[in-house]
C-alpha positions as YAML, in Angstrom:
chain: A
units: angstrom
residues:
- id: 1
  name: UNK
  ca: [-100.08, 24.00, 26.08]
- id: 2
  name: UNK
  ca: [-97.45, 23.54, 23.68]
- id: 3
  name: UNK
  ca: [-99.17, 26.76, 22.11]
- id: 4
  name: UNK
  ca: [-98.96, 28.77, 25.31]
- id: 5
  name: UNK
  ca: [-95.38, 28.56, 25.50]
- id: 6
  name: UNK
  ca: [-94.63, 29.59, 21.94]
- id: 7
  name: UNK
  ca: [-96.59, 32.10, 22.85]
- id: 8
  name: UNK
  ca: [-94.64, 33.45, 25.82]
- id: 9
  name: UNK
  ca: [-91.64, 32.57, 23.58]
- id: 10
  name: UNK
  ca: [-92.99, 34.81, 21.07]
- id: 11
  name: UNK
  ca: [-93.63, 37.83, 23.39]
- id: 12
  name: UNK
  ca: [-89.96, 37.76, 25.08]
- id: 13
  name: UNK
  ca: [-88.54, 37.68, 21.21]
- id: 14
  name: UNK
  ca: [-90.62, 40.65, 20.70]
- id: 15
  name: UNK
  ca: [-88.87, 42.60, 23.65]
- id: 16
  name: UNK
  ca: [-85.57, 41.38, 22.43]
- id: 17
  name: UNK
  ca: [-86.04, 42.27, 18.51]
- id: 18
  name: UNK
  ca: [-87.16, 45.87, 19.97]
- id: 19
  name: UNK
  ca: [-84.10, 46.23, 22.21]
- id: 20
  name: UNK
  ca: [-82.13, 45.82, 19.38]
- id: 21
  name: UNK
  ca: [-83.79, 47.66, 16.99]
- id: 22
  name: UNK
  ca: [-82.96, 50.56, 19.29]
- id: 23
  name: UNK
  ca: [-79.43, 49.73, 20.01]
- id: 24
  name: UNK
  ca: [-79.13, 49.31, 15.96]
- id: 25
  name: UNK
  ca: [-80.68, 53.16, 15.74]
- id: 26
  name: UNK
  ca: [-78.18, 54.52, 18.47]
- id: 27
  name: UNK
  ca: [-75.22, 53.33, 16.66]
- id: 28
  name: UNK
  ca: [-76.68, 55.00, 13.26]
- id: 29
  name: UNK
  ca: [-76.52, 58.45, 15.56]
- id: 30
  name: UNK
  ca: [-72.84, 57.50, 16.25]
- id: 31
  name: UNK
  ca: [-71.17, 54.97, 14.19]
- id: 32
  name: UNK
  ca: [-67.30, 56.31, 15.03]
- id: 33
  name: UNK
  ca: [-67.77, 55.24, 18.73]
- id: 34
  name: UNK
  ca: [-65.52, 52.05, 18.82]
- id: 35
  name: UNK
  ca: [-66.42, 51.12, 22.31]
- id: 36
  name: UNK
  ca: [-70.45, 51.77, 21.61]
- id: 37
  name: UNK
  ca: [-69.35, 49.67, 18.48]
- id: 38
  name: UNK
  ca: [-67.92, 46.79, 20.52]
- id: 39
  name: UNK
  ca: [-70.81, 47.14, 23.22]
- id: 40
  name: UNK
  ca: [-73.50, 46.83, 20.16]
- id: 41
  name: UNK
  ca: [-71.71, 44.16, 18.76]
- id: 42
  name: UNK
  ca: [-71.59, 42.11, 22.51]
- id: 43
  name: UNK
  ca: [-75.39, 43.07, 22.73]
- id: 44
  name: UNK
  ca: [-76.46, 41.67, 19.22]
- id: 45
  name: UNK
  ca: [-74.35, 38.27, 20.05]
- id: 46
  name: UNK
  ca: [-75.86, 37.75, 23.25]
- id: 47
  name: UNK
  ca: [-79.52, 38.46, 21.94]
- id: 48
  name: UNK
  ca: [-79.08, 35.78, 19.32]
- id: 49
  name: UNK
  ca: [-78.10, 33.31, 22.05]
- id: 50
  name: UNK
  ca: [-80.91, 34.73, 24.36]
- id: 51
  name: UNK
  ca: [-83.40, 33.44, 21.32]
- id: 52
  name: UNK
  ca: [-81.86, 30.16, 20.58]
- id: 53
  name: UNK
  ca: [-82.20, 29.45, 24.26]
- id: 54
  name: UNK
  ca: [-85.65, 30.73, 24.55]
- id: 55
  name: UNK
  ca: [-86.48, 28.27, 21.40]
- id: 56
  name: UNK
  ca: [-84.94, 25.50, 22.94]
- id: 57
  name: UNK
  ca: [-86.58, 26.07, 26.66]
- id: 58
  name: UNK
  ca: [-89.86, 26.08, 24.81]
- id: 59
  name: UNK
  ca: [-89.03, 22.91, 22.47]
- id: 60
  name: UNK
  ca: [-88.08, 21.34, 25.72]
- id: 61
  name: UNK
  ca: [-91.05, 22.55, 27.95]
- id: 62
  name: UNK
  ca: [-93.65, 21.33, 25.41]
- id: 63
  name: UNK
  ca: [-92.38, 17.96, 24.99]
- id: 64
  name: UNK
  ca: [-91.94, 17.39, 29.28]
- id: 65
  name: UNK
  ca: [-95.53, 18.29, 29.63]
- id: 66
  name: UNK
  ca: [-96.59, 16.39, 26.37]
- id: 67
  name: UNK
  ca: [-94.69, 13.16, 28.23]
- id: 68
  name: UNK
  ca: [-96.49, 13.89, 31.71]
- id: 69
  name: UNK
  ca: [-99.83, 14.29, 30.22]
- id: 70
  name: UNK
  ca: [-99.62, 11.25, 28.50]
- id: 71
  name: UNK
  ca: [-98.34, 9.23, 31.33]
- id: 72
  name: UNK
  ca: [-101.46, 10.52, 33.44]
- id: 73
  name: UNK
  ca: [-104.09, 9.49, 30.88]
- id: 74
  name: UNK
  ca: [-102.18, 6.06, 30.53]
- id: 75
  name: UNK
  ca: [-102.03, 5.73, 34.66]
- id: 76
  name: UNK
  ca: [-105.94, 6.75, 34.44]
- id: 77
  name: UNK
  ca: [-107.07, 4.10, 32.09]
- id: 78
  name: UNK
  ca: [-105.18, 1.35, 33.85]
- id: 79
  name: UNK
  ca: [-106.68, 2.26, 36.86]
- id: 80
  name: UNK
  ca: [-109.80, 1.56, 35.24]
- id: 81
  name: UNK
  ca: [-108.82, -1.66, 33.94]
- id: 82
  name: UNK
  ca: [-108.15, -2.75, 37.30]
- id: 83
  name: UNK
  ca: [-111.28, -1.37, 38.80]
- id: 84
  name: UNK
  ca: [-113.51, -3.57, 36.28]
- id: 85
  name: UNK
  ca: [-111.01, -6.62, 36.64]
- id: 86
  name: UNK
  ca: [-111.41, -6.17, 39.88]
- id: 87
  name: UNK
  ca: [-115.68, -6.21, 39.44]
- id: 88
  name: UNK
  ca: [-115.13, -8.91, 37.26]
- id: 89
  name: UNK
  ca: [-113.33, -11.23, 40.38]
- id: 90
  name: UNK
  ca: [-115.91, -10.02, 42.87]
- id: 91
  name: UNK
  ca: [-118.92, -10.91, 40.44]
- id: 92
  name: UNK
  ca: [-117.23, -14.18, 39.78]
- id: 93
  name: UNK
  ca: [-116.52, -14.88, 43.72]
- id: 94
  name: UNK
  ca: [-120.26, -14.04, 44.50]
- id: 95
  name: UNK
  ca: [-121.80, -16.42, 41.65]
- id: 96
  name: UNK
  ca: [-119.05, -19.44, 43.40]
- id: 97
  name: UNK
  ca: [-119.77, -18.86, 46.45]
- id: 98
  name: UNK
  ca: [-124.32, -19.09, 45.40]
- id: 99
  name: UNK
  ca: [-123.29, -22.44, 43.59]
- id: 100
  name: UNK
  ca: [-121.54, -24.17, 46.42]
- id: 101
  name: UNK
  ca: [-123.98, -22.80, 48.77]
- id: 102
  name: UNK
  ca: [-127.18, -24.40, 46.63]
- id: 103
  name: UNK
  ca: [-125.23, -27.82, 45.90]
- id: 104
  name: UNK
  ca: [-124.11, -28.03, 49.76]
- id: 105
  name: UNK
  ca: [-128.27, -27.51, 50.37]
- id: 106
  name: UNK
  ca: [-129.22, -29.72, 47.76]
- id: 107
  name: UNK
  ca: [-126.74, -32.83, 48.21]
- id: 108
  name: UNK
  ca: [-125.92, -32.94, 52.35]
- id: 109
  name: UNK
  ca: [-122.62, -31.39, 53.65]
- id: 110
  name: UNK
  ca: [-120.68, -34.60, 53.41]
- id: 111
  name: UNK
  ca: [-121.24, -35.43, 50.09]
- id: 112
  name: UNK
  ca: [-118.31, -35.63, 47.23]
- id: 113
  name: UNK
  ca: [-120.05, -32.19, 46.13]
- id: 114
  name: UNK
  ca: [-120.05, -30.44, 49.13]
- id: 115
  name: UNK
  ca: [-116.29, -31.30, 49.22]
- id: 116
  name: UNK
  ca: [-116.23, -29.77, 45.70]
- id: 117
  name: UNK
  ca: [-118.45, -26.96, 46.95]
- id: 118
  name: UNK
  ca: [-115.88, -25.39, 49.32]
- id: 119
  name: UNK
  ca: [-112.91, -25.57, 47.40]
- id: 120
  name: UNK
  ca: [-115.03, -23.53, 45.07]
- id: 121
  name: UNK
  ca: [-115.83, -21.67, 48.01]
- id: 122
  name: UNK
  ca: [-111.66, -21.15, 48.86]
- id: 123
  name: UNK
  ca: [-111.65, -19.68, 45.29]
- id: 124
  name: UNK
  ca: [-114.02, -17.54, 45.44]
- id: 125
  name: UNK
  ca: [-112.41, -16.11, 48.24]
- id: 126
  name: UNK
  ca: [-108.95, -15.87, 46.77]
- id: 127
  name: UNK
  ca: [-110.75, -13.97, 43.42]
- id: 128
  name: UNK
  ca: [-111.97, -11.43, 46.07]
- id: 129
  name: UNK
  ca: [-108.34, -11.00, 47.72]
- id: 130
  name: UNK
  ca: [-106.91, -10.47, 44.17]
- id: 131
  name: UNK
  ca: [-109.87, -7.87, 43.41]
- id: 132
  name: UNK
  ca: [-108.96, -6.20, 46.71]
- id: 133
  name: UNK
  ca: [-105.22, -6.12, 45.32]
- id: 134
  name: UNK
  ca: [-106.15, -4.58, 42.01]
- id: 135
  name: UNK
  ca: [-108.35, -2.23, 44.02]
- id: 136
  name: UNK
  ca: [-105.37, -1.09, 45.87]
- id: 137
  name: UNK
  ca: [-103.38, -1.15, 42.74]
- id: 138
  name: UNK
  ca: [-106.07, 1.27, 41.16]
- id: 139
  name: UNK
  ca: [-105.65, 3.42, 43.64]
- id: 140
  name: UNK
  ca: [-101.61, 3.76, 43.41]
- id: 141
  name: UNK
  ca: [-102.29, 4.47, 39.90]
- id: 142
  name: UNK
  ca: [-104.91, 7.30, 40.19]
- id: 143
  name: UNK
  ca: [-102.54, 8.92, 43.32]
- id: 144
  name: UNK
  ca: [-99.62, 8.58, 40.45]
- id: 145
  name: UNK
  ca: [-101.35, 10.46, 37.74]
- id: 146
  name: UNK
  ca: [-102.39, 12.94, 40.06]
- id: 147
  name: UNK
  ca: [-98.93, 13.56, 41.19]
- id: 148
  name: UNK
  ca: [-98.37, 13.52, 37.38]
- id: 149
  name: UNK
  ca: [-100.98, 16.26, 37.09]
- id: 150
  name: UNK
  ca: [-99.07, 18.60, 39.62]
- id: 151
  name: UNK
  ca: [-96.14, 18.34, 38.05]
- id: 152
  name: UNK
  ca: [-97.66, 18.96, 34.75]
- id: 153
  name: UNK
  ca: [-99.32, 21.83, 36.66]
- id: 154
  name: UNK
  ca: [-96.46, 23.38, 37.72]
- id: 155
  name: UNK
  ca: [-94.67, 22.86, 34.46]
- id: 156
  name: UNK
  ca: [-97.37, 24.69, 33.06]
- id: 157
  name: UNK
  ca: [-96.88, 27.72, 35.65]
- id: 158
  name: UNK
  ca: [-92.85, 27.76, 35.08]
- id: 159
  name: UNK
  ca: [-93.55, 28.21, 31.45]
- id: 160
  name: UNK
  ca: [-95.18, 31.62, 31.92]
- id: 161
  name: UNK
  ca: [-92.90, 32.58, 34.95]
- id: 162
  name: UNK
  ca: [-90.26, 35.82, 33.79]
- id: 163
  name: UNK
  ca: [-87.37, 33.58, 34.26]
- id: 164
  name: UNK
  ca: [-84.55, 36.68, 34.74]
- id: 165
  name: UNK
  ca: [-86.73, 37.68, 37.57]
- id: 166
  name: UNK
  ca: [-88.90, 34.85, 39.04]
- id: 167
  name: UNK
  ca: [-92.20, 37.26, 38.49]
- id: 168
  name: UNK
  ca: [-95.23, 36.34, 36.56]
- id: 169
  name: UNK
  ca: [-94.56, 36.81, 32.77]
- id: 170
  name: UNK
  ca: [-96.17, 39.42, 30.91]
- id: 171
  name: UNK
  ca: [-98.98, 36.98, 28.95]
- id: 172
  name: UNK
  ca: [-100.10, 35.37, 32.09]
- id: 173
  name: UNK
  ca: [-99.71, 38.72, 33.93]
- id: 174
  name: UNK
  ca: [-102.31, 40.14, 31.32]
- id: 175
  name: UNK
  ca: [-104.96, 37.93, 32.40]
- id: 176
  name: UNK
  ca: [-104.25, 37.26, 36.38]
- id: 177
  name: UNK
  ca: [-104.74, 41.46, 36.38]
- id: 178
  name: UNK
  ca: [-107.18, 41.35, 34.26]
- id: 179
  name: UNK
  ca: [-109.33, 39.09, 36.47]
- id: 180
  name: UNK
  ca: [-108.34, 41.31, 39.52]
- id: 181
  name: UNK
  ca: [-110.08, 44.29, 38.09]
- id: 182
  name: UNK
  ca: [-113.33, 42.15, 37.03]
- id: 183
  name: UNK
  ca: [-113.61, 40.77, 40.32]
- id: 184
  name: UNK
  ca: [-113.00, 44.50, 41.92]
- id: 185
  name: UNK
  ca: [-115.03, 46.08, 39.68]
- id: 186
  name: UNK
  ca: [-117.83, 42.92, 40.03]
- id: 187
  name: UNK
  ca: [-118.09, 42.90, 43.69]
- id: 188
  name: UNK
  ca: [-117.04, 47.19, 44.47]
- id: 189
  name: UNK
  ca: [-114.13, 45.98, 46.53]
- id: 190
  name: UNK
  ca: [-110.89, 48.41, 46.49]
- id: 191
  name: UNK
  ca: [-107.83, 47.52, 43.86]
- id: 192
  name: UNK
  ca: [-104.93, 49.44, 44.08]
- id: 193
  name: UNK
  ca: [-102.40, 49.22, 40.99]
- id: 194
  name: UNK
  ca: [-98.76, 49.65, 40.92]
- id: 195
  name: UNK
  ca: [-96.26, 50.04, 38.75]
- id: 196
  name: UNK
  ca: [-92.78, 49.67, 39.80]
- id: 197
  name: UNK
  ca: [-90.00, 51.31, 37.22]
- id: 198
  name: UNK
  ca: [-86.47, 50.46, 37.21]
- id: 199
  name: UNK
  ca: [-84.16, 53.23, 36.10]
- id: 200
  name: UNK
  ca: [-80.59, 52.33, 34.21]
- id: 201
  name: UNK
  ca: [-77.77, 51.53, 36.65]
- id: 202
  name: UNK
  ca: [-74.26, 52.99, 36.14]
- id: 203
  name: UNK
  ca: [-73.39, 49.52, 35.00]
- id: 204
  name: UNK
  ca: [-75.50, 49.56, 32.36]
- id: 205
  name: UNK
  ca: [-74.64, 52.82, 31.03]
- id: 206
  name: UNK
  ca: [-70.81, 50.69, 31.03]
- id: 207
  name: UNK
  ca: [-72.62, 48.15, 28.08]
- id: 208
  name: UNK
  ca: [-73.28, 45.39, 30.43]
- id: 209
  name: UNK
  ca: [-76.89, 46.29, 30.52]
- id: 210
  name: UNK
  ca: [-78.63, 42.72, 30.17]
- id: 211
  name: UNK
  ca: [-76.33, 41.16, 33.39]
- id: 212
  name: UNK
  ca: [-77.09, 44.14, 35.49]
- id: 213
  name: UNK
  ca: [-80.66, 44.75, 34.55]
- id: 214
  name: UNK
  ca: [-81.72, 41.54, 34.90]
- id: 215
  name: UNK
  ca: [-79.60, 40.80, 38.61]
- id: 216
  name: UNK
  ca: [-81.58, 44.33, 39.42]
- id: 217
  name: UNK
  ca: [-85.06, 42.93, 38.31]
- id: 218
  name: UNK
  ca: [-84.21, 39.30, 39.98]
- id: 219
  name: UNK
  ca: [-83.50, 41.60, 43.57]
- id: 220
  name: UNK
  ca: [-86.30, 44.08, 42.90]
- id: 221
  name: UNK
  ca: [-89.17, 41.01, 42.53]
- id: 222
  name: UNK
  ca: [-87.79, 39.54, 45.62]
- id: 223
  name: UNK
  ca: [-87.97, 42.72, 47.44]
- id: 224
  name: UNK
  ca: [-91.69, 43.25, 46.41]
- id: 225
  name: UNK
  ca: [-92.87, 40.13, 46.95]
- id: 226
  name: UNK
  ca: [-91.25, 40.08, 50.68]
- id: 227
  name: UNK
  ca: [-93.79, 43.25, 51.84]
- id: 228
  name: UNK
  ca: [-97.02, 42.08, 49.56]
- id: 229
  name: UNK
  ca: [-99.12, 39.09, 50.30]
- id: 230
  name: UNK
  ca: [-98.22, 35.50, 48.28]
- id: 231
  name: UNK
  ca: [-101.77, 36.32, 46.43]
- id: 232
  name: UNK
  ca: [-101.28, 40.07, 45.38]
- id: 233
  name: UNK
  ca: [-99.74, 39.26, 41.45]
- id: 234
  name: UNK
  ca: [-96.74, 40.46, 40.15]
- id: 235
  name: UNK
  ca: [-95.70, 40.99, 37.19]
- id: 236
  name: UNK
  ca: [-92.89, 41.67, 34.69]
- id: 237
  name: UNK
  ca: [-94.39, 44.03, 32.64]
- id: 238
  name: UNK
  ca: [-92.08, 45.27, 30.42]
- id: 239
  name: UNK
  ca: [-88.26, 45.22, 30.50]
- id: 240
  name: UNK
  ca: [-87.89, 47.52, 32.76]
- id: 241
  name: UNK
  ca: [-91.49, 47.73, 34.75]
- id: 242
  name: UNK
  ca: [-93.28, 45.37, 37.38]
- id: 243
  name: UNK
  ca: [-97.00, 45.95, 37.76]
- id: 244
  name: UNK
  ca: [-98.60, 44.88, 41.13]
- id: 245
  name: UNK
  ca: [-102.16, 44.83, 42.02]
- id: 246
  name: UNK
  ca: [-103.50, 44.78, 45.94]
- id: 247
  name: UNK
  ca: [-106.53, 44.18, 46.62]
- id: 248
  name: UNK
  ca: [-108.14, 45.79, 50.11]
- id: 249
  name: UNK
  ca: [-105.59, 47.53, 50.54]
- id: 250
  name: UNK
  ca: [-104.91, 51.64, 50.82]
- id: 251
  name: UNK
  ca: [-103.29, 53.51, 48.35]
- id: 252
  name: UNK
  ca: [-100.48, 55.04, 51.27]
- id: 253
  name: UNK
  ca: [-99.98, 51.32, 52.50]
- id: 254
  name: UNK
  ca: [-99.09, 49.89, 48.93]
- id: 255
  name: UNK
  ca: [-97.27, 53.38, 48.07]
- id: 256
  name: UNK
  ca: [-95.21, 52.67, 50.80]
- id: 257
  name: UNK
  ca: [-94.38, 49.02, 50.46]
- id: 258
  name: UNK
  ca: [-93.56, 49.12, 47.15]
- id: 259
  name: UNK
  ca: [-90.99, 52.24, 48.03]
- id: 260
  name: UNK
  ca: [-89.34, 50.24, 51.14]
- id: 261
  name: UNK
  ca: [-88.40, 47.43, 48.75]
- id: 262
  name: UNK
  ca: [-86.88, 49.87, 46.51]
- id: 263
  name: UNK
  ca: [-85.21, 51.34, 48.84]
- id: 264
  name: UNK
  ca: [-83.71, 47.81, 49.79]
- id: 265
  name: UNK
  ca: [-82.52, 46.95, 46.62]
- id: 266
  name: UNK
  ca: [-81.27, 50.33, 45.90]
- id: 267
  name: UNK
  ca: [-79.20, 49.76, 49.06]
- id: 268
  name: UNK
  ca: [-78.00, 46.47, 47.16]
- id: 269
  name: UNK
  ca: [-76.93, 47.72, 43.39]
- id: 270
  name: UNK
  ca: [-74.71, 51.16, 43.66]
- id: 271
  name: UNK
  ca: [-76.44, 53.94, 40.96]
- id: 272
  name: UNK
  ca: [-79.77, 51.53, 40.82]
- id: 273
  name: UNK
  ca: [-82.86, 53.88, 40.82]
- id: 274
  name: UNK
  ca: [-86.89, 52.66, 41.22]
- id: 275
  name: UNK
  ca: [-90.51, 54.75, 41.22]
- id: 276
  name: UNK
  ca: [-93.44, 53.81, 41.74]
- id: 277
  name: UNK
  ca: [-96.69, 54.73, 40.73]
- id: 278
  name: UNK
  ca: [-99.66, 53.86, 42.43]
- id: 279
  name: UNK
  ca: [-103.83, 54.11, 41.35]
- id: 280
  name: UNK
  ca: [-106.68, 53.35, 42.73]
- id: 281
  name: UNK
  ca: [-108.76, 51.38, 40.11]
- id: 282
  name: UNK
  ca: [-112.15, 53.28, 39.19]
- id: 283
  name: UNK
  ca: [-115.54, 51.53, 37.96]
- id: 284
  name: UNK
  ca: [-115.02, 52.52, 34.17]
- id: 285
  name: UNK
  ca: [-110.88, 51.69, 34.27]
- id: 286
  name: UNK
  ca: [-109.79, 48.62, 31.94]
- id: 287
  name: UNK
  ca: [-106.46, 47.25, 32.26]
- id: 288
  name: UNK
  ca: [-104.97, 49.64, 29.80]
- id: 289
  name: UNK
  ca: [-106.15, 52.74, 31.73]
- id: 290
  name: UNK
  ca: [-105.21, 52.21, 35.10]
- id: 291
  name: UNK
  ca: [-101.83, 50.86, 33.77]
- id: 292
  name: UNK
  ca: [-101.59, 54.24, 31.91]
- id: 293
  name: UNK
  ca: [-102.46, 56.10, 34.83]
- id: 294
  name: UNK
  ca: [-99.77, 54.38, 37.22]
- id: 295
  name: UNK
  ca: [-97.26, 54.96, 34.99]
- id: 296
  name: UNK
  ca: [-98.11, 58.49, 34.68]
- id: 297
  name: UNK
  ca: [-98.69, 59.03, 38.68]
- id: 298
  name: UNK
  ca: [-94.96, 57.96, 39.12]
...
């Protein structure tokens, strides 16, 4: 798990070393430009504290689900401690409870044995009440480390979650489309594909491009996932794309979606502009294609 995230971690460092690589080549083109200067210089600074924060969010992320995997497998195995303590009692209870009985037979109910036989008999029944508590006690345990698990679960989902936008990340997105189009393509069932592209606001032509891109992509997702089902994926493709995938659904009808959000959001951030492409997915298409072709259709 720990792996995944780096992962992630990884790809969203990529994006950010290429963003500056090409901020880095515009002010080679102009290097007199004292405000593109200062708005390079605030970019750099604040990409260097976007990776020491994605570093730490991973360092963090990996120990949290280290610690609740751990305390699952430890509520697990005393859960099975108790179920064969609790064996253990009943076992014991049952071969009381066949002693008394025979030395009761054997010796006459009023006998000093007898007497002994049912306060045997008394704790036999009091091993079966504390096997019955450990029982119960198993069972906390077991509902605990699958609570555990959830969380852990979840955990696992945040850490591939786009967190400037609340969308799917691009690694996860990769293979939750990917197993859209092998299903499609399995059972002949329609997949449309979308790709929604957000244009630079006027604020971000200003140099405050991260704030304003990333309050645009937070409002976009939000939009899109409003008019699309909760199991139609979306995801943060690239800095400035979402891709969306709808399954049974017509080409017009996710066209048209997908351009009422925009036309939400656009309502929302002054000089904000969004397209969408839309493709149907064909029997030979792999991911790449049909992403190629949405982009191109928009």
């Amino acid at each position: 798990m720990a792996d995944r995230d780096q992962a992630a971690s990884e790809a969203d460092q990529r994006v950010s070393d290429r963003d500056q690589d090409l901020a880095d080549r515009e002010l080679e083109a102009s290097p007199a430009d004292p405000a593109l200067l200062h708005a390079h210089e605030r970019s750099k600074s604040g990409r260097g504290e976007g990776t020491m924060t994605r570093m730490a969010t991973t360092a963090v992320r990996a120990q949290v689900a280290a610690e609740r995997h751990d305390q699952a497998w430890r509520r697990d195995e005393m859960a099975r401690h108790r179920d064969e303590v609790a064996t253990n009692r009943d076992r014991e209870a049952e071969e009381i409870d066949e002693s008394a009985e025979r030395m009761a037979g054997e010796l006459g109910a009023d006998s000093p044995a007898a007497k002994v036989a049912a306060v045997a008999r008394a704790s036999a029944a009091a091993a079966r009440t504390r096997a019955a508590e450990d029982r119960e006690r198993a069972a906390r345990d077991r509902e605990e480390a699958a609570r555990d698990r959830e969380l852990l679960m979840a955990e696992i989902e945040r850490s591939h979650m786009d967190e400037a936008s609340g969308a799917y990340g691009r690694q996860i997105g990769e293979v939750l489309l990917r197993h859209e189009i092998e299903r499609a393509q399995g059972t002949g069932a329609r997949l449309v594909l979308a790709i929604v592209t957000i244009e630079e606001t006027a604020r971000a032509e200003e140099g405050d491009a991260d704030p304003a891109r990333d309050a645009l992509a937070r409002d976009l997702f939000f939009a899109l996932r409003g008019r699309i089902r909760p199991y139609d994926p979306i995801v943060r493709w690239d800095e400035n794309e979402f891709a969306c995938a709808f399954s049974a659904v017509a080409e017009e009808e996710a066209s048209r979606s997908l351009g009422d959000a925009c036309s939400k959001v656009a309502e929302r951030h002054v000089g904000a502009l969004a397209r969408v492409g839309v493709t149907v997915l064909q029997e030979e298409d792999t991911l790449d294609s049909v992403i190629e072709r949405a982009e191109s259709s928009g």
